[in-house]
N, C-alpha and C positions, 0 to 999 in steps of 0.2 A: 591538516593541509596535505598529509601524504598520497600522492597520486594526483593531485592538481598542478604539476607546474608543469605538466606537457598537455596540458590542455588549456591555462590562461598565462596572455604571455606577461601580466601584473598581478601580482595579489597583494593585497593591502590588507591586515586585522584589523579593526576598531579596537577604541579602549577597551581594557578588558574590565568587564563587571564591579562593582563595586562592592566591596567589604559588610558595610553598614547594612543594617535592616531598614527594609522599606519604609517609606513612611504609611502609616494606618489612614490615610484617606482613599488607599487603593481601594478600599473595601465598600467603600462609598459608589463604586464607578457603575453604571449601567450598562457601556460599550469596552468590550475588552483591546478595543483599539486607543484607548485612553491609559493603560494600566501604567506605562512605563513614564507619562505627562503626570500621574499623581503621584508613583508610587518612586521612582528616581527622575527627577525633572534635570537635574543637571547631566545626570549620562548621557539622557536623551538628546542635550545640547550637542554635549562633546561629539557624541557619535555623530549627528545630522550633520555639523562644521569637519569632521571628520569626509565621511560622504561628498559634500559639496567641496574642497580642499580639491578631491581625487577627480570628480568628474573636472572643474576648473583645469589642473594640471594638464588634463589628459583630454581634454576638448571633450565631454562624453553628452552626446546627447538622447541614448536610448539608453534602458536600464530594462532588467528583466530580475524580477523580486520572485524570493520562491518562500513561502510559510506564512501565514497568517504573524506570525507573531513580529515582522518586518513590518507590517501595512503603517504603523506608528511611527519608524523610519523614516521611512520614503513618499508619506504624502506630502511634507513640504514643499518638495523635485515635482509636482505632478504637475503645478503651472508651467515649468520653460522644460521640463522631459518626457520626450514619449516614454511611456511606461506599460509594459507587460507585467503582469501580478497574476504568476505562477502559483494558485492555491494549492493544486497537488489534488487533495483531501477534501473536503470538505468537513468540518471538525462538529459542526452540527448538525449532521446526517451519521457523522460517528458517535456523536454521545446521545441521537435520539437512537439509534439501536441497540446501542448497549443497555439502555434505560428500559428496554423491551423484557430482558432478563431479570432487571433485579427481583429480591421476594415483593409479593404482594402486600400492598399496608398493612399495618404500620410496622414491618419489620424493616431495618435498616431508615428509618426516619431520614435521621442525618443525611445520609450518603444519598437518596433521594430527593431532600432539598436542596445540597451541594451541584445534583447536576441538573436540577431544574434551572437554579442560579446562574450555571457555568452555561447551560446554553441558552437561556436569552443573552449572557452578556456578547458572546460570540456570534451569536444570530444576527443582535448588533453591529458588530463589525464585519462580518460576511456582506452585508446588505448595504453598506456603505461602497463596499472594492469600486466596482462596477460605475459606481457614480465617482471616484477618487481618482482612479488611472484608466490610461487610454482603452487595455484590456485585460480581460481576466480568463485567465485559463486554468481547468482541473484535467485529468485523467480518464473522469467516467462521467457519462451523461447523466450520471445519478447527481451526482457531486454538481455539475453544471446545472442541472433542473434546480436544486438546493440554493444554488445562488439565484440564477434568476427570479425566485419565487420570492425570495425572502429581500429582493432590490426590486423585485419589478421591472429590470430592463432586462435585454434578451440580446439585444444587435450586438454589444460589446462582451459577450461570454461565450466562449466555446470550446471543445474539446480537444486537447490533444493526449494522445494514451503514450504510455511507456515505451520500451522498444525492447529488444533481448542486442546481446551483446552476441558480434558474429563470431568471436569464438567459440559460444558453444553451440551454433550452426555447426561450424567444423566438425564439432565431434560426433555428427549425426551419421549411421548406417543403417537403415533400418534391415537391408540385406543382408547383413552380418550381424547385427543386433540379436545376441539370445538371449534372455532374461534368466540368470543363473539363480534367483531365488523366487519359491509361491508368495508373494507379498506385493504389500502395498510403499510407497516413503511419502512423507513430510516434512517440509523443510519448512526455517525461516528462524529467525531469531525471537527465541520460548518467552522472553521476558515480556514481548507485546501484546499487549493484552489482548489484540485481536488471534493469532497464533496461540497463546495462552488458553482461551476458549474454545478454538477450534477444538484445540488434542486432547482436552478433556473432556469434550462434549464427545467426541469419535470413541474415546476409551470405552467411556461409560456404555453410550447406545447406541455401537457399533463393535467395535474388536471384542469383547467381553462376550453378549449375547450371541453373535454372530461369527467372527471369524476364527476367534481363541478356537471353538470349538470345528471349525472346518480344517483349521491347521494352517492357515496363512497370519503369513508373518507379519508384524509391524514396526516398520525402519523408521526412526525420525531424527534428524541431524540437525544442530543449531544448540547455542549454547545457552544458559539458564533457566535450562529444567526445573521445573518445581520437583518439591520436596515427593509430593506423591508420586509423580511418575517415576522418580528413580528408586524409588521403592518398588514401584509395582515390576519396573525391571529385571529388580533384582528378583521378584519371585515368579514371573513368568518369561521361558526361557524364548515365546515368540514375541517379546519385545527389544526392539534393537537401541541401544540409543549410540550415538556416535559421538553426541557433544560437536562440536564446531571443528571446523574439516577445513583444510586448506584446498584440496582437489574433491569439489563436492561428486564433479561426472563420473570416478573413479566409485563413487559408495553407488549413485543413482544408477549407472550401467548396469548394476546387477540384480535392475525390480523392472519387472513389466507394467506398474501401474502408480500413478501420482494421486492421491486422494487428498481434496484441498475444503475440509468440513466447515469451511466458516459462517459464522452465523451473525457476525457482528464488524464493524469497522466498514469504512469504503474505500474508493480509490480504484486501484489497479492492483490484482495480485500476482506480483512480478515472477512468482514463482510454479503461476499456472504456462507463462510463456516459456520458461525456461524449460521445462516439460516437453512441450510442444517441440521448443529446439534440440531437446535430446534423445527425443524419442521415446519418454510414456505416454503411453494412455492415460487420460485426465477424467477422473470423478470429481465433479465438483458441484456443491449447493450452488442456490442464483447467485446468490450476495458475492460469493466467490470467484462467480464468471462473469458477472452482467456490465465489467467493463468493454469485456471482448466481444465488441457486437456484431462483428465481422467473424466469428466463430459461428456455431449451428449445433445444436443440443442433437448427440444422435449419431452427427458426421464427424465432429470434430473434437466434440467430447460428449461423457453422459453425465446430465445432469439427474442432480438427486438430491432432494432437501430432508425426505423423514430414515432415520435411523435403517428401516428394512431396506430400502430400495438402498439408499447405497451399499448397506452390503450384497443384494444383489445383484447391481452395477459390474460390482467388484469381482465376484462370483465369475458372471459372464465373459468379463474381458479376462479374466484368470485363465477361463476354460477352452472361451474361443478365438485363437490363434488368430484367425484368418481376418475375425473382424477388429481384433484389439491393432493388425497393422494397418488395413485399411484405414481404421481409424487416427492410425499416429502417423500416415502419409500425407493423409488431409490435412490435418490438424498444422504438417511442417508447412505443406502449401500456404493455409492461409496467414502464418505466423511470416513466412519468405516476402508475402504480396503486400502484408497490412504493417507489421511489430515490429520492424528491423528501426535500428539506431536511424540507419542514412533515412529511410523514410520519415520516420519521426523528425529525423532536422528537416529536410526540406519542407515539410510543414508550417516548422516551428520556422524556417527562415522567412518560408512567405507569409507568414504573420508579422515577422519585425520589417519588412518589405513595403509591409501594405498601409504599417502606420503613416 
């Protein structure tokens, strides 16, 4: 809860999770918006009488739900409360592309029918939101197409995207801005398995063939590196790793270009706007950008999905000055116009407005 109590002027916990192992009829369930009704029936009491307790007290008659994994929550409240159901992600549009990678039959069987499993049971409950609460909103028109398709309704789904935090606007000059090292950074936190792929896919069939040998460097910050990369760090001296940084603009100030390789996952990649706010130049595959549609492949970043062109993306904005600011003046414009927090709420207000 640290960092939330200047921004809600109540916060209540729910009971906290129970001890006991689930019951084994979870395994039976179809809709993964059932799981917590088979598999802990009483939490799910306490919590909901919990819930309803708070809104009573506190006279609450809108609610704004954020994660799939709440929709079990909060559908009881969808008869007497308007409800916004904040999906973020879309989780089966993330586990149909990850499913894109795994090996080809019959290797990895198991983990194959594990996530066939995992998203029809999800598909299930995605397909449900829409019909349950008054609205449903993701981050990326991807993620929004994904529900609609899989509920059939349209009127009550719609987008709203991230925003960047106007402090690191502040730290933007791009007139003063020199880029003290030939490289690229990536950030985010390594454990996710979306970030997880990205850096390993870049290693492999990008910095390795490509830029190892042109001499540009490779910065990447955030904390639980896999076992190979810090390996490979230690044997090649143009890999950087910083591990998790408390003043991340402090490591980034010192790269002229953000490279954002993902191949997998949806949503919004918060760490292509934060760029944008601080002034790199942004390579990124679609999957990476194609929340930002108010961006422009070209002007405001360059897009590049196969292994050669992004390194020579990279190359280019390396070499030529003139269009790497061009491009990261644009890029602040349209992040000032579209991605900022206050636009983002006033969006998000006039959707709770308009219930």
């Amino acid at each position: 809860m640290v960092g939330l109590s200047d921004v809600f002027r109540k916060i209540v916990e729910t009971p906290k999770f129970p001890n006991h192992r689930p019951s084994l009829k979870r395994h039976f369930r179809r809709n993964d918006s059932e799981y917590y009704s088979l598999s802990y029936p009483r939490h799910l009491s306490t919590v909901t009488k919990t819930i309803a307790d708070f809104c009573e007290e506190n006279s609450i008659s809108h609610m704004i739900v954020f994660c799939l994994v709440l929709a079990e929550f909060v559908r009881p409240f969808s008869s007497d409360k308007k409800i916004i159901f904040d999906l973020i992600d879309s989780e089966v549009l993330t586990l149909t592309r990850q499913m894109q990678y795994l090996p080809p039959w019959p290797a990895q069987l198991s983990a194959r029918l594990d996530a066939h499993v995992m998203r029809a049971r999800r598909a299930r409950a995605e397909a449900c939101l829409p019909h349950w609460f008054n609205h449903v909103t993701t981050v990326n028109d991807a993620d929004s197409d994904t529900v609609c398709r899989l509920s059939g309704r349209t009127a009550n789904v719609s987008t709203i995207p991230n925003g960047v935090s106007p402090d690191l606007v502040e730290t933007f000059d791009s007139n003063a801005r020199v880029a003290k090292r030939r490289g690229v950074a990536f950030w985010g936190n390594l454990a996710f398995r979306p970030n997880s792929d990205a850096v390993r896919f870049f290693y492999q069939y990008v910095y390795r063939p490509y830029l190892a040998p042109a001499g540009i460097e490779w910065c990447v910050v955030g904390k639980d590196a896999e076992g190979w990369l810090l390996q490979a760090a230690r044997r090649d001296d143009g890999i950087r790793l910083t591990g998790f940084v408390d003043d991340i603009c402090s490591v980034l100030a010192e790269y002229p270009i953000m490279v954002n390789p993902m191949r997998i996952g949806s949503g919004l990649k918060n760490k292509v706007l934060e760029a944008f706010a601080m002034g790199l130049a942004v390579v990124s595959t679609g999957v990476g950008i194609e929340a930002l549609g108010m961006a422009h492949d070209g002007v405001d970043y360059m897009r590049a999905d196969e292994p050669e062109k992004v390194a020579a993306a990279i190359k280019l904005l390396i070499e030529d000055q003139g269009r790497r600011h061009s491009m990261i003046q644009s890029a602040r414009k349209v992040m000032l116009e579209h991605y900022t927090w206050n636009r983002v709420a006033r969006d998000l207000d006039a959707l709770v407005g308009s219930l």
